[in-house]
Residue, then its C-alpha position, 0 to 999 in steps of 0.5 A: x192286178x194292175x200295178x199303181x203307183x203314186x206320181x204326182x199331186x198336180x195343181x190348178x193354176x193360171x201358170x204352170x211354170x211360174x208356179x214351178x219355178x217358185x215350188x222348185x225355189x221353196x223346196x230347192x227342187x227343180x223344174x224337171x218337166x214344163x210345155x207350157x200347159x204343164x210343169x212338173x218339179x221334183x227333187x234334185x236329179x230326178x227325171x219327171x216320174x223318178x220320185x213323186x213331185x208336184x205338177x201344176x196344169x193351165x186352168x184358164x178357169x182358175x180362182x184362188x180359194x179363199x182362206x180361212x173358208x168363205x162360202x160367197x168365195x171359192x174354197x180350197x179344196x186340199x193344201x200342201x203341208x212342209x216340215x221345216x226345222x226352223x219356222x221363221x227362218x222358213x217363213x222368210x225363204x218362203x216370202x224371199x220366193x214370192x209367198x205370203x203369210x195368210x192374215x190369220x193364224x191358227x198355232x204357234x207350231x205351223x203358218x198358214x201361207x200363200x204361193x204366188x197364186x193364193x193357193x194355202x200351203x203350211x210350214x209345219x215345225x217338225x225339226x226332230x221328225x226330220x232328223x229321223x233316218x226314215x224322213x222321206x225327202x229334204 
């Protein structure tokens, strides 16, 4: 049996790096893999493949989804979910970044946003999932 590993959630974008760059910024990651085609962040001293991250490929092609969903438009296909301790505090760095908050909301507990090239990320309220000794990454 083949040995299987997850790497990396890679995401469509007209600029990989700059999609990086604001990614590495939001989760204080960094850029750790970019040729101009292709960019890869992941946590603090990890070499690209150490740890699962988020990559970004060129999609000359690309159009942001629009959301909430829209028939006549084109519509997302997955998006990102972050825990954060404090949810104003963490939709300010996000906008301090380049995000912006989406229009609609939907709960109190998370905000629906948008990274520099439309796609939907959320900030999910899980300060004491965080806490926790077995949370995964900062």
């Amino acid at each position: 049996m083949a040995a299987i590993k997850f790497y990396s959630t890679t995401i469509d974008c007209r600029s990989p790096e700059a999609l990086a760059r604001f990614y590495a910024a939001l989760l204080g990651w960094e850029v750790v893999y970019c040729d101009g085609t292709f960019a890869c962040v992941g946590a603090p001293g990890q070499v690209q493949g150490g740890y699962p991250g988020l990559s970004f490929q060129r999609e000359p092609a690309y159009q942001p989804p629009v959301w909430p969903t829209d028939r006549a438009h084109p519509q997302q296909m997955a998006h990102l979910d972050f825990a954060v301790d404090d949810l104003e505090e963490a939709v300010r760095q996000a906008v301090a970044c380049g995000a912006v908050q989406a229009a609609q909301q939907f709960s109190e507990g998370w905000r629906v946003m948008l990274d520099p090239e439309g796609h939907p990320f959320c900030l999910c309220a899980m300060g004491e999932m965080m806490r926790s000794a077995q949370f995964a990454l900062r």
